[in-house]
PDB file of N, CA, C and O in Angstrom:
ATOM      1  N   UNK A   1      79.902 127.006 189.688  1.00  0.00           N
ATOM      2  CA  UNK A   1      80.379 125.696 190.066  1.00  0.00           C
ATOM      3  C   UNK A   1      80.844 124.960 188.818  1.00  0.00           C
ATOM      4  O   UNK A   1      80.319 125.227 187.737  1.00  0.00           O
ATOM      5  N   UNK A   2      81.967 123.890 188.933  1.00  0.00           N
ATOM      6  CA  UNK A   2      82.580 123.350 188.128  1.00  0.00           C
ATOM      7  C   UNK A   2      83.010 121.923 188.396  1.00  0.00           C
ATOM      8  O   UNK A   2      83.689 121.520 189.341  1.00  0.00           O
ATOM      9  N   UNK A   3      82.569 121.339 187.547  1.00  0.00           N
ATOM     10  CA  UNK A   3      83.094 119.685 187.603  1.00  0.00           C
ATOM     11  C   UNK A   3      84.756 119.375 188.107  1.00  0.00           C
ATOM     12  O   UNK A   3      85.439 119.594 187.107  1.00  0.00           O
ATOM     13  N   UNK A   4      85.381 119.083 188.908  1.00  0.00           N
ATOM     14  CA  UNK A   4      86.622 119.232 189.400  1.00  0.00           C
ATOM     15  C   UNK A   4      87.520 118.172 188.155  1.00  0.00           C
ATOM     16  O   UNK A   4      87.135 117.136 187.613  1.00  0.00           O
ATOM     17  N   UNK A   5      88.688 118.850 188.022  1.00  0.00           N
ATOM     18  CA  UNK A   5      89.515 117.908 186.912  1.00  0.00           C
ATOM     19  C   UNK A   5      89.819 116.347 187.277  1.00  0.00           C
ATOM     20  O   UNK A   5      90.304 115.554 186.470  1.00  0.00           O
ATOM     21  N   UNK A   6      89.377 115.961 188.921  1.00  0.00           N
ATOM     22  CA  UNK A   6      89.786 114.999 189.384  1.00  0.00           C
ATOM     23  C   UNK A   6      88.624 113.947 188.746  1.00  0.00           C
ATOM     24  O   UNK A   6      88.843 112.774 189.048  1.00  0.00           O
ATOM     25  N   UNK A   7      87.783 114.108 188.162  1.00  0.00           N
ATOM     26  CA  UNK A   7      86.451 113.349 187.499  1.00  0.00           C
ATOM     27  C   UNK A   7      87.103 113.653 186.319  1.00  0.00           C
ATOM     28  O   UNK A   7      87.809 114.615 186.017  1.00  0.00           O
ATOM     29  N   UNK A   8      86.622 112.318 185.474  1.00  0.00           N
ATOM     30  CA  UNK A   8      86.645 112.002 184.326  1.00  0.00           C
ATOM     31  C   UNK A   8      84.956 111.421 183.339  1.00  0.00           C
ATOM     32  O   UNK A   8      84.745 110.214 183.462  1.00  0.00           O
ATOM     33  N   UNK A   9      84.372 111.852 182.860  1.00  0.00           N
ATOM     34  CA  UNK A   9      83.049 111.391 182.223  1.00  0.00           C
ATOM     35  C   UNK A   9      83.422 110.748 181.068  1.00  0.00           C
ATOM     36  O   UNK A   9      84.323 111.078 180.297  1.00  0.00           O
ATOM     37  N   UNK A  10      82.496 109.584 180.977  1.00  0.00           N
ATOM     38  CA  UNK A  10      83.025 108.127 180.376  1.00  0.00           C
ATOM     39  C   UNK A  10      81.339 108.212 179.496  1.00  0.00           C
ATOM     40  O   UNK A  10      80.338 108.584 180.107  1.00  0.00           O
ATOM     41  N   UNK A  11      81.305 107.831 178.124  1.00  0.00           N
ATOM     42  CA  UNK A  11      80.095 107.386 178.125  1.00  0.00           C
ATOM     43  C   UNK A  11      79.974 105.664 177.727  1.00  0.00           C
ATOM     44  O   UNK A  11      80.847 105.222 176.980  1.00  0.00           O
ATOM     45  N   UNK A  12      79.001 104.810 178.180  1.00  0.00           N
ATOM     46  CA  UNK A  12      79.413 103.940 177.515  1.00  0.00           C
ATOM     47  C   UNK A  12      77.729 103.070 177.076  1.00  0.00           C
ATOM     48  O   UNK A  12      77.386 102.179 177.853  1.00  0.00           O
ATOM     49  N   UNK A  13      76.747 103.400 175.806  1.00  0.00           N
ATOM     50  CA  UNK A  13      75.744 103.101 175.716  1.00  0.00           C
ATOM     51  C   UNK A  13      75.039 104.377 175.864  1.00  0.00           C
ATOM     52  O   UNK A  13      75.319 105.496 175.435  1.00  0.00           O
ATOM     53  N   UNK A  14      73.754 103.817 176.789  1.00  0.00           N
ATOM     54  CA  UNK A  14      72.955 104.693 177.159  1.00  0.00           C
ATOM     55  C   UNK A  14      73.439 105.315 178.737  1.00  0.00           C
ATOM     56  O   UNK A  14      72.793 106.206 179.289  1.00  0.00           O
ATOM     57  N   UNK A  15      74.259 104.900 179.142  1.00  0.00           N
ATOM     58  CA  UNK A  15      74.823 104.998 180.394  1.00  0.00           C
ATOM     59  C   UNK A  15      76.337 105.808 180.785  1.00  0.00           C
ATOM     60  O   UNK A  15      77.451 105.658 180.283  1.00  0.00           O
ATOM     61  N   UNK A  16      75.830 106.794 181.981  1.00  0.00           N
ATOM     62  CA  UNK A  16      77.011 107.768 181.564  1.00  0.00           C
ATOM     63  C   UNK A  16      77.841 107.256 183.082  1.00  0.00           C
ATOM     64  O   UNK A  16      77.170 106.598 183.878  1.00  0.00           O
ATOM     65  N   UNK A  17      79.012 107.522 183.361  1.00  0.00           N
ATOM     66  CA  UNK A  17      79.925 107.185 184.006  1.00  0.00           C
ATOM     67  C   UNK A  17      80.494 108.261 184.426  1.00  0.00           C
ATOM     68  O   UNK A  17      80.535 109.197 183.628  1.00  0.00           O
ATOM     69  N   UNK A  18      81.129 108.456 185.863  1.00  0.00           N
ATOM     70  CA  UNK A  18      81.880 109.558 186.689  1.00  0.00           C
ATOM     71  C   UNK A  18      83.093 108.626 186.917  1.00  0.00           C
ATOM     72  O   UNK A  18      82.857 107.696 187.687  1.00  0.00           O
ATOM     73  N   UNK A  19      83.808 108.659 186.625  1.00  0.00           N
ATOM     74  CA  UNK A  19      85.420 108.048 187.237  1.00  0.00           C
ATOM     75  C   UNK A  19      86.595 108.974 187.623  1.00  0.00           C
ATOM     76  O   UNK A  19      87.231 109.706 186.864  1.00  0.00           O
ATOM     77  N   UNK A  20      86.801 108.754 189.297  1.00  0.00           N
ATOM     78  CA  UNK A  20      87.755 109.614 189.582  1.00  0.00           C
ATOM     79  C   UNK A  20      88.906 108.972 189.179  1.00  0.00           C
ATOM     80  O   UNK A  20      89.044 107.757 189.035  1.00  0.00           O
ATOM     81  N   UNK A  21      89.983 110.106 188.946  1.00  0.00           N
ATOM     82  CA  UNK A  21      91.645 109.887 188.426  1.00  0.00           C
ATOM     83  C   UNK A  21      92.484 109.652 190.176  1.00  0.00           C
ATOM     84  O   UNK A  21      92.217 110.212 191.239  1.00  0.00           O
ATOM     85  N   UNK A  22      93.247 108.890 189.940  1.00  0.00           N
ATOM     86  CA  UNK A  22      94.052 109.201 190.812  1.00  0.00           C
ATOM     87  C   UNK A  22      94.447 109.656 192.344  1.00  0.00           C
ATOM     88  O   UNK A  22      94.850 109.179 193.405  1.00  0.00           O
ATOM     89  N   UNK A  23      94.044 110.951 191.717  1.00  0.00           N
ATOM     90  CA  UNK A  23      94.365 111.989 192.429  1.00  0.00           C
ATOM     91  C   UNK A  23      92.714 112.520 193.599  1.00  0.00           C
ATOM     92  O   UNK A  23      92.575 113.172 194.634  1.00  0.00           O
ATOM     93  N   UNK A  24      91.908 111.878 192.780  1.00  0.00           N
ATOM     94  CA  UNK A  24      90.680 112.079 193.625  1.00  0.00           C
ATOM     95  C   UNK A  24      90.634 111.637 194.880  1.00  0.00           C
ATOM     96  O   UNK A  24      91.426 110.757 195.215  1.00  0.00           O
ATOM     97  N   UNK A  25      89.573 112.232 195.936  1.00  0.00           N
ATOM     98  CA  UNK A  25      89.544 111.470 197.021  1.00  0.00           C
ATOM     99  C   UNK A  25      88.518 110.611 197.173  1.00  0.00           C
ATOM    100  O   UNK A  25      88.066 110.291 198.272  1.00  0.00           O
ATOM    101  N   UNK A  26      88.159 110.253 196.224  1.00  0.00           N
ATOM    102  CA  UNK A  26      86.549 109.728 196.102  1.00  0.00           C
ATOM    103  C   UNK A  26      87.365 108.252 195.340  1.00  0.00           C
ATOM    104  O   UNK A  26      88.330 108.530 194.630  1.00  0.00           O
ATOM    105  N   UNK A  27      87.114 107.208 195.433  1.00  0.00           N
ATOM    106  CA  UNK A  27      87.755 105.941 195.405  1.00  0.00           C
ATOM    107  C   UNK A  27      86.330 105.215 194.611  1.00  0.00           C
ATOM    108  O   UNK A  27      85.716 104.532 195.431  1.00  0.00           O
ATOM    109  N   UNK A  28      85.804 105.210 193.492  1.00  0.00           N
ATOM    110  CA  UNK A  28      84.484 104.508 193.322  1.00  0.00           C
ATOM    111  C   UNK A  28      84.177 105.057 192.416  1.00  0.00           C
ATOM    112  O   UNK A  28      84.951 105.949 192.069  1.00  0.00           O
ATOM    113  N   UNK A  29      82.785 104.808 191.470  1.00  0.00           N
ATOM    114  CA  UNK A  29      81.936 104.916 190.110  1.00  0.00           C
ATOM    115  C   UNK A  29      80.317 105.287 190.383  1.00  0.00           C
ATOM    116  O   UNK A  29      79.354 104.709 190.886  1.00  0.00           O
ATOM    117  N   UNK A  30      80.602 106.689 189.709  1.00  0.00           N
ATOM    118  CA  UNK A  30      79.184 106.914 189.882  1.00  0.00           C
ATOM    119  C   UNK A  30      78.501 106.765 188.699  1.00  0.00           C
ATOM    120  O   UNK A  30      78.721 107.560 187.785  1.00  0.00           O
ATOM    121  N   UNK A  31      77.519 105.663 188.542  1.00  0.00           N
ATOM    122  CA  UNK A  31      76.232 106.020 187.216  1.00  0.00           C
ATOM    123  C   UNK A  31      75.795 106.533 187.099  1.00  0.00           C
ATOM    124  O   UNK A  31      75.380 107.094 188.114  1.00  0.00           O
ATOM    125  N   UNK A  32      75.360 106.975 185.939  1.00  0.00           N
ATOM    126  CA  UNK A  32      73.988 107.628 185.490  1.00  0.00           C
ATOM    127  C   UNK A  32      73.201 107.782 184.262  1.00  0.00           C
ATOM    128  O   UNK A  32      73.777 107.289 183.293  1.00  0.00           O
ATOM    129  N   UNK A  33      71.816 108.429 183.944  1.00  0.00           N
ATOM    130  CA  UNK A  33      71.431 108.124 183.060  1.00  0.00           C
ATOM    131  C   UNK A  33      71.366 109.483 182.221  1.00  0.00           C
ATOM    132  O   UNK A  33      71.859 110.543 182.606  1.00  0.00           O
ATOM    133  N   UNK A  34      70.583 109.264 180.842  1.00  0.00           N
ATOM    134  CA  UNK A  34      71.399 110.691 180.191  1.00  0.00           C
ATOM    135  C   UNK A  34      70.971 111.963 180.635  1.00  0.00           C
ATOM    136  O   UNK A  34      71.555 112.919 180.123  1.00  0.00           O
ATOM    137  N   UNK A  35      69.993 112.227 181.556  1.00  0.00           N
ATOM    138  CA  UNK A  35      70.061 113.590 182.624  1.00  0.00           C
ATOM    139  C   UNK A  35      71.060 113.669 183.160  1.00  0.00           C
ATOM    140  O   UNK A  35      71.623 114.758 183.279  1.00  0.00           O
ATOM    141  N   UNK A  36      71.774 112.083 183.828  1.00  0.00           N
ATOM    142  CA  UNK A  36      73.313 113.065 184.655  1.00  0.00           C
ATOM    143  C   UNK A  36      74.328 113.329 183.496  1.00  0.00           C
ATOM    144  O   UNK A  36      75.085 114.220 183.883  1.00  0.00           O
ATOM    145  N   UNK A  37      74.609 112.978 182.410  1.00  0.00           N
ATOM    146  CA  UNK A  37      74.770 112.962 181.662  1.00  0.00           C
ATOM    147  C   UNK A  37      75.053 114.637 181.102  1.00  0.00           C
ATOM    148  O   UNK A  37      76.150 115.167 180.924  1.00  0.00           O
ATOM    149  N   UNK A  38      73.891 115.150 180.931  1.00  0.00           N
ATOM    150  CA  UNK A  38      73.458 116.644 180.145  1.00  0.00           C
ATOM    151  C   UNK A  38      74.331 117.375 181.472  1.00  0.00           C
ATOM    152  O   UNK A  38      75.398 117.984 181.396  1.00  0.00           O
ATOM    153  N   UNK A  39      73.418 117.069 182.821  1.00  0.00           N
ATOM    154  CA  UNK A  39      74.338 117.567 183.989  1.00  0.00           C
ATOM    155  C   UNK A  39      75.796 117.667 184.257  1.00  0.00           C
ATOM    156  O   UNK A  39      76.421 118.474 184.946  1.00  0.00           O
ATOM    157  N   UNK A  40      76.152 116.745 183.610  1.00  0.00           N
ATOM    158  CA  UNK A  40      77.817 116.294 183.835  1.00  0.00           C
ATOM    159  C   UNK A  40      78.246 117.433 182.536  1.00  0.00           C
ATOM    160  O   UNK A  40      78.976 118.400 182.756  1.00  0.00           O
ATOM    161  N   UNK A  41      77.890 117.247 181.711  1.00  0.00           N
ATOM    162  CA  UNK A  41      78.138 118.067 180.495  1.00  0.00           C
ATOM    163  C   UNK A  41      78.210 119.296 181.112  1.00  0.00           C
ATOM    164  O   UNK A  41      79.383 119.430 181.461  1.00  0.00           O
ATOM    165  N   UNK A  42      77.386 120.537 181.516  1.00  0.00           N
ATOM    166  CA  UNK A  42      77.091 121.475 181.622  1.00  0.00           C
ATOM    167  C   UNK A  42      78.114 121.926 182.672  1.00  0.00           C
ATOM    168  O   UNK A  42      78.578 123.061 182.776  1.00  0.00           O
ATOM    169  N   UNK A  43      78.365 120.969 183.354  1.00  0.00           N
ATOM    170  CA  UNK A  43      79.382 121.277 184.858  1.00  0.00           C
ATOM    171  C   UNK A  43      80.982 121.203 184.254  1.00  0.00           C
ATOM    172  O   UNK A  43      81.851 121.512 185.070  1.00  0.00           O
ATOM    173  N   UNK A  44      81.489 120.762 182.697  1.00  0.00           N
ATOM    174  CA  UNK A  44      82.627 120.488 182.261  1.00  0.00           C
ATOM    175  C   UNK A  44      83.155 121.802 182.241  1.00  0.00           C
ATOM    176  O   UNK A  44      84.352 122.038 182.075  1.00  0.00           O
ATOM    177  N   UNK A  45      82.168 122.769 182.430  1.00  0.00           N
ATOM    178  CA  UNK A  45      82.344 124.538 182.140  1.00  0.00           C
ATOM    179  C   UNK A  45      81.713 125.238 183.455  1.00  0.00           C
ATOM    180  O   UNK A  45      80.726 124.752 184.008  1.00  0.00           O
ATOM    181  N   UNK A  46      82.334 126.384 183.907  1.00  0.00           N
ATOM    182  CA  UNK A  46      81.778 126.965 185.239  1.00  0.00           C
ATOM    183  C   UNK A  46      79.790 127.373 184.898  1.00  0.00           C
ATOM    184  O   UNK A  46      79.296 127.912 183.907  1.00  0.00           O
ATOM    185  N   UNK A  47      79.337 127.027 185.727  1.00  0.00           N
ATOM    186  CA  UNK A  47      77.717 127.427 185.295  1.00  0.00           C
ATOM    187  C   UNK A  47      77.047 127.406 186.910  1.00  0.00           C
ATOM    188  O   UNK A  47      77.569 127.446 188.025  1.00  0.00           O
ATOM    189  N   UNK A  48      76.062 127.347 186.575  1.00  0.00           N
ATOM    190  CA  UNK A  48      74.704 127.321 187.588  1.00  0.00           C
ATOM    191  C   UNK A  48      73.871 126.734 187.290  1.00  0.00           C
ATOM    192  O   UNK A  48      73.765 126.445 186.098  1.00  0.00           O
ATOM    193  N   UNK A  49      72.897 126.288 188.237  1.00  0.00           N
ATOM    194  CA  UNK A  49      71.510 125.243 188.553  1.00  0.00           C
ATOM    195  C   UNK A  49      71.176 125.975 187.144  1.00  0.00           C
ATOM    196  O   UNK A  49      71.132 125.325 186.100  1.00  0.00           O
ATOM    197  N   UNK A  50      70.945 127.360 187.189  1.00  0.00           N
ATOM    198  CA  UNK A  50      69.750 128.169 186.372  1.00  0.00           C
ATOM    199  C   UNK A  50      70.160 127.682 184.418  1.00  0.00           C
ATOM    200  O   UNK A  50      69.416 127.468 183.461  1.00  0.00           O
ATOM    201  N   UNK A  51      71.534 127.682 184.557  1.00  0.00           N
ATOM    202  CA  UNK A  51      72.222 127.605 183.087  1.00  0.00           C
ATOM    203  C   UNK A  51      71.598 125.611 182.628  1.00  0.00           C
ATOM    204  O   UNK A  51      71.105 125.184 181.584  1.00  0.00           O
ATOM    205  N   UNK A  52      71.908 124.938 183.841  1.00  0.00           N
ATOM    206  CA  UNK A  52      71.919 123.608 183.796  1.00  0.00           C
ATOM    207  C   UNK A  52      70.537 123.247 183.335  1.00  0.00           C
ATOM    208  O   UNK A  52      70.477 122.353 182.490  1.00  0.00           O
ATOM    209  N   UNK A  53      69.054 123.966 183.878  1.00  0.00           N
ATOM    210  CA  UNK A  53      67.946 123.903 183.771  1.00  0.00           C
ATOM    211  C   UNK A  53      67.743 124.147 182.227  1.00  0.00           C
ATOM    212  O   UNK A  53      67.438 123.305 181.383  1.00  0.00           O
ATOM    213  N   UNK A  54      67.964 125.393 182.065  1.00  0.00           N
ATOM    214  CA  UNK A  54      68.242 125.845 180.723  1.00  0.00           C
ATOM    215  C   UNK A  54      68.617 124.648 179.229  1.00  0.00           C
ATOM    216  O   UNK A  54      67.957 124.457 178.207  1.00  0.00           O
ATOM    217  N   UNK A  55      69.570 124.204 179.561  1.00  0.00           N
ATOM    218  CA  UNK A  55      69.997 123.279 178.661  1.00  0.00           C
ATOM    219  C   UNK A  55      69.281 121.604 179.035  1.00  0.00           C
ATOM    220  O   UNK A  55      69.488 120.709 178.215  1.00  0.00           O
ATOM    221  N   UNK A  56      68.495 121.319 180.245  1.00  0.00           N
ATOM    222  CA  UNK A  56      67.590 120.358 180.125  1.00  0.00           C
ATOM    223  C   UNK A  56      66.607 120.504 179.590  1.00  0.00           C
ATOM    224  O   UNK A  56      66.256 119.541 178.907  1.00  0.00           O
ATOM    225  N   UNK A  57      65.641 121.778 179.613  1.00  0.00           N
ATOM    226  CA  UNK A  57      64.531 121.933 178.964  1.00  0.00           C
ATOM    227  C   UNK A  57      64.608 122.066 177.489  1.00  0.00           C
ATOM    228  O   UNK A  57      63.585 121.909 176.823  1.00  0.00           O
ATOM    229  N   UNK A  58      66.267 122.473 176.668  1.00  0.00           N
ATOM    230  CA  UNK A  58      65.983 122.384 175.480  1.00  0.00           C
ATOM    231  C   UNK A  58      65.799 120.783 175.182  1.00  0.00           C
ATOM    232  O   UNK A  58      64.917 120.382 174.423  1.00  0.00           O
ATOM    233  N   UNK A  59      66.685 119.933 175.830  1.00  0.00           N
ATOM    234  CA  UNK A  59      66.605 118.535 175.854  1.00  0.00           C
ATOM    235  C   UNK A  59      65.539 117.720 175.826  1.00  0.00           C
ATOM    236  O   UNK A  59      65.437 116.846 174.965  1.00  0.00           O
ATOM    237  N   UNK A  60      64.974 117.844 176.410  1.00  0.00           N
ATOM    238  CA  UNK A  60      63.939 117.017 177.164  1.00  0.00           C
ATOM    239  C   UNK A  60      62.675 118.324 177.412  1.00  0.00           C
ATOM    240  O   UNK A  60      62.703 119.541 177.595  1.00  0.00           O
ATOM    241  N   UNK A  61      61.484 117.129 177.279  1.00  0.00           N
ATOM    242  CA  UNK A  61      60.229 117.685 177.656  1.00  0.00           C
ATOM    243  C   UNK A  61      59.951 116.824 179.179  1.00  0.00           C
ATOM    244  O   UNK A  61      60.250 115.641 179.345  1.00  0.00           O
ATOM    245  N   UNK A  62      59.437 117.546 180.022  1.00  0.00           N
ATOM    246  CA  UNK A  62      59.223 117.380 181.328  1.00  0.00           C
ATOM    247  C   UNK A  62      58.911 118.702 182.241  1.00  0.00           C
ATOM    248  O   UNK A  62      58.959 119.889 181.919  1.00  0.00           O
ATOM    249  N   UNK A  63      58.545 118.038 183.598  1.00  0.00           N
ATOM    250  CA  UNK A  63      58.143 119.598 184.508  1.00  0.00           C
ATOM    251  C   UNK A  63      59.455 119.999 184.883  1.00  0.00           C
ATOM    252  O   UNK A  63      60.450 119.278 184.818  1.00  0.00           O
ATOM    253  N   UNK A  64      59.408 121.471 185.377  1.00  0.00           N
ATOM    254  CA  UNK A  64      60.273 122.106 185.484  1.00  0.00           C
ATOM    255  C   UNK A  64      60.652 121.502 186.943  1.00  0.00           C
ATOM    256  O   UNK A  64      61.771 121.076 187.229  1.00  0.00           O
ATOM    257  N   UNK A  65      59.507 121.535 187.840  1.00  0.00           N
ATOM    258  CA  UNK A  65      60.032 121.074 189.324  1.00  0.00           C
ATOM    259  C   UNK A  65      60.729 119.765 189.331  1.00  0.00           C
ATOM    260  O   UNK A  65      61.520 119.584 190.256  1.00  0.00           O
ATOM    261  N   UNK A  66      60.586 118.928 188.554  1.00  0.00           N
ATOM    262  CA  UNK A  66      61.194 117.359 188.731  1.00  0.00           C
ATOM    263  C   UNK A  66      62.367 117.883 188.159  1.00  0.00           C
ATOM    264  O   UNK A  66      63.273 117.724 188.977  1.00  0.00           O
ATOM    265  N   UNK A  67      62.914 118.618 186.797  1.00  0.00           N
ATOM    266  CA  UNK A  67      63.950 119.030 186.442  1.00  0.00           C
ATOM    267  C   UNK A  67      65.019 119.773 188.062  1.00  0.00           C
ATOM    268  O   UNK A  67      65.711 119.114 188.838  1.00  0.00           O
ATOM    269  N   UNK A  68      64.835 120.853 188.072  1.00  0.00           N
ATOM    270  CA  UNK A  68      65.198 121.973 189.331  1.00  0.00           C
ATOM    271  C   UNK A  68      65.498 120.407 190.367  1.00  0.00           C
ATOM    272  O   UNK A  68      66.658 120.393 190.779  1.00  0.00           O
ATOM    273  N   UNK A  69      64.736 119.277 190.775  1.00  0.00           N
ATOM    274  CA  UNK A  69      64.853 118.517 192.297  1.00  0.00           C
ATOM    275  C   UNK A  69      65.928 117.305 191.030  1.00  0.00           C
ATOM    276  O   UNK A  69      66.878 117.046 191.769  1.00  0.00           O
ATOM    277  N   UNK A  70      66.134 116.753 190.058  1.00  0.00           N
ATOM    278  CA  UNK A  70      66.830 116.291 189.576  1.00  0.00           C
ATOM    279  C   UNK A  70      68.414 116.830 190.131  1.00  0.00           C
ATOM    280  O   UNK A  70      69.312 116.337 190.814  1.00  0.00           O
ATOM    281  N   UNK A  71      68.158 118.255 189.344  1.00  0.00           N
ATOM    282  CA  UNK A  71      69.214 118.769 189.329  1.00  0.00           C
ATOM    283  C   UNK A  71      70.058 119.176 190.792  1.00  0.00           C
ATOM    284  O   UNK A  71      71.212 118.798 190.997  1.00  0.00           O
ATOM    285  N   UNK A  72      69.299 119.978 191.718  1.00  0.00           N
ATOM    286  CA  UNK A  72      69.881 119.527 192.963  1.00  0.00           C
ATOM    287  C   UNK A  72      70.314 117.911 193.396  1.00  0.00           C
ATOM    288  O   UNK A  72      71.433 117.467 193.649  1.00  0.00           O
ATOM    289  N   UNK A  73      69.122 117.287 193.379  1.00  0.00           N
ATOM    290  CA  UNK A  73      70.101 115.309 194.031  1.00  0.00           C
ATOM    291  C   UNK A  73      71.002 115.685 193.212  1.00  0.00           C
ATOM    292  O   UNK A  73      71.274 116.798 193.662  1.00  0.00           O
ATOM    293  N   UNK A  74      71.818 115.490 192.099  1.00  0.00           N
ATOM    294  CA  UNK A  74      72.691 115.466 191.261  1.00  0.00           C
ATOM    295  C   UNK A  74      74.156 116.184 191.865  1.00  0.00           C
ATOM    296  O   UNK A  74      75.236 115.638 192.092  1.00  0.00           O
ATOM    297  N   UNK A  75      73.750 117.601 192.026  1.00  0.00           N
ATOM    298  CA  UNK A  75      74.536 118.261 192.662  1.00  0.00           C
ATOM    299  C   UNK A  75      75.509 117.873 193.941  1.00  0.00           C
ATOM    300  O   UNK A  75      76.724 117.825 194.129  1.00  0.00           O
ATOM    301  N   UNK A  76      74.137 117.583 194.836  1.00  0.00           N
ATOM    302  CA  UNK A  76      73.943 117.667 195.893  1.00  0.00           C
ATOM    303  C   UNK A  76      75.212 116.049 196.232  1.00  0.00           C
ATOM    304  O   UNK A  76      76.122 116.135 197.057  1.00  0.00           O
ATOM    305  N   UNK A  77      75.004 115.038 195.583  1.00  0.00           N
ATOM    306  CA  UNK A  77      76.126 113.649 195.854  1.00  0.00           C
ATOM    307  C   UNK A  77      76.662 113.782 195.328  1.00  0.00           C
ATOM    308  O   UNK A  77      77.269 112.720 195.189  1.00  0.00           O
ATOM    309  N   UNK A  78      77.356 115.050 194.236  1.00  0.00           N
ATOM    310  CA  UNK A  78      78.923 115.225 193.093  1.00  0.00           C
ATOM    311  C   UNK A  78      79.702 116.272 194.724  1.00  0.00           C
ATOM    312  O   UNK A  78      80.901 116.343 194.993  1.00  0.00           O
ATOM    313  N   UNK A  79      78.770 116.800 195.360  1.00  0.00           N
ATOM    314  CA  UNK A  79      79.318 117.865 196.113  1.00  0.00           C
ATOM    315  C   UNK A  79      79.882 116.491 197.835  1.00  0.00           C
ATOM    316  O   UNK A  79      80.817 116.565 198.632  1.00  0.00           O
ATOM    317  N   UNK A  80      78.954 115.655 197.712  1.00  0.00           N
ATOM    318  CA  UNK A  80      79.302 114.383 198.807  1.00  0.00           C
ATOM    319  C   UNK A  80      80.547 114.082 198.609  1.00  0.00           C
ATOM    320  O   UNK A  80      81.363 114.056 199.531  1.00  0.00           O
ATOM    321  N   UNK A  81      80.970 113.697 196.819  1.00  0.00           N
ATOM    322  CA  UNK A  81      82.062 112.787 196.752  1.00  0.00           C
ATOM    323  C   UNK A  81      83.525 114.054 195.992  1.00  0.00           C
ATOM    324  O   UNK A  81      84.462 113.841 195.223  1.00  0.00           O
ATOM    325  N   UNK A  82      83.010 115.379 196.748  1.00  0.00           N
ATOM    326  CA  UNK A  82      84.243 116.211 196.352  1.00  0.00           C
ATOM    327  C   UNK A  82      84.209 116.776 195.019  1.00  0.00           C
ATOM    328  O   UNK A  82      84.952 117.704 194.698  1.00  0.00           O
ATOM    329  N   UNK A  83      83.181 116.127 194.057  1.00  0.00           N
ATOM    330  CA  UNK A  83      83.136 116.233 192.455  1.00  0.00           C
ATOM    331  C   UNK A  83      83.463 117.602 192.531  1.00  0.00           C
ATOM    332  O   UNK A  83      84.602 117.810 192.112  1.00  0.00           O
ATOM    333  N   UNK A  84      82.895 118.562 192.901  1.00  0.00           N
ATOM    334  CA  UNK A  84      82.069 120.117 192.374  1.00  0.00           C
ATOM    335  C   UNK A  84      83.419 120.551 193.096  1.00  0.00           C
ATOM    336  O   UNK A  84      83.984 119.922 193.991  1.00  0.00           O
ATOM    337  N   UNK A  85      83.942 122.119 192.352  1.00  0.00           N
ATOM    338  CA  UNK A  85      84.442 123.208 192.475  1.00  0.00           C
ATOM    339  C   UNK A  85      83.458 124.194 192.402  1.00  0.00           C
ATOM    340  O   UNK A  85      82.627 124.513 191.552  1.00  0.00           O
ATOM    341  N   UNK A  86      83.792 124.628 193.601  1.00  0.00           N
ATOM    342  CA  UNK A  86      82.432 125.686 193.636  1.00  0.00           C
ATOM    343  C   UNK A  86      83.068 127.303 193.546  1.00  0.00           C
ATOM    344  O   UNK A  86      82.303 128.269 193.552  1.00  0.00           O
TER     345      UNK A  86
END
């Protein structure tokens, strides 16, 4: 899966930003904090949950299950608003 070219990632602070171009069908701004962030990163390149996990745990200390249920919600409303190429 892959972040679709129609998203653009903005950072601005501590706060990361989804802005569709144009051409998106998604009309609106998604926030987030620097987990969606690492997430958004990882999706700029074709990958998987498993690769995405991977590069949170070097990040961040935390449980793996809150990581893995992060990372699905995440998925799971980029795939609502069309984000994801799967």
């Amino acid at each position: 899966m892959k972040l679709k070219k129609d998203f653009i990632v903005h950072n601005v602070g501590d706060e990361t930003l989804l802005v569709p171009t144009a051409e998106a069908d998604f009309h609106g701004l998604v926030q987030g904090n620097k987990t969606v962030d690492t997430i958004l990163n990882c999706l700029a390149e074709e990958t998987t949950e498993e690769k995405i996990l991977i590069a949170l745990k070097e990040k961040y200390d935390g449980d793996e299950a809150d990581m893995r249920a992060d990372i699905a919600d995440v998925i799971a409303k980029l795939r609502t608003i069309g984000a994801i190429d799967e």
